[in-house]
Steps between C-alpha positions, in 0.01 A plus 500: 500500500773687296524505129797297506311232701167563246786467221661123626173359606343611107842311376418165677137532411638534123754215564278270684160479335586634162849403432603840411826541597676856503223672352580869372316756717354674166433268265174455387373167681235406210749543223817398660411181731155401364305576818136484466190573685517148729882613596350837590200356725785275650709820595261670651412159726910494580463879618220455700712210650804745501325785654294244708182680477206470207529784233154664429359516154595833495844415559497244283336730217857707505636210429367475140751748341803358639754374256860498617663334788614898644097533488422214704771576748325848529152366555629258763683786693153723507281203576736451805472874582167497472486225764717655727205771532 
């Protein structure tokens, strides 16, 4: 999966289950579009769906510190890699 793909699918996710549209790739996601803990657990669930495997708790752990939209798009891009192993 290329970044560009990890990048359009994150957009939809954004669009379709949080009604974030156009989100800025470094904004803060807290402070700028009131996302909360339930919107996090629910974007993990859409990347598991995305990635179409179950992330570990491990995986899920690096998740914790992620703030910005570029960060997600990251994470999604080495949770693919890491699949690809």
């Amino acid at each position: 999966m290329t970044r560009e793909a990890i990048t359009l699918a994150i957009l939809e996710i954004f669009r379709r289950e949080f009604e974030i549209v156009d989100p800025e790739l470094d904004k803060d996601l807290r402070e700028t579009y009131g996302f909360d803990s339930v919107d996090a657990i629910e974007l993990l669930l859409e990347i598991e769906r995305l990635l179409n495997f179950e992330l570990t708790h491990d995986e899920k752990k690096l998740a914790m510190d992620i703030r910005t939209l570029r960060q997600i798009i990251d994470y999604v891009e080495l949770m693919a890699k890491r699949k690809d192993r």
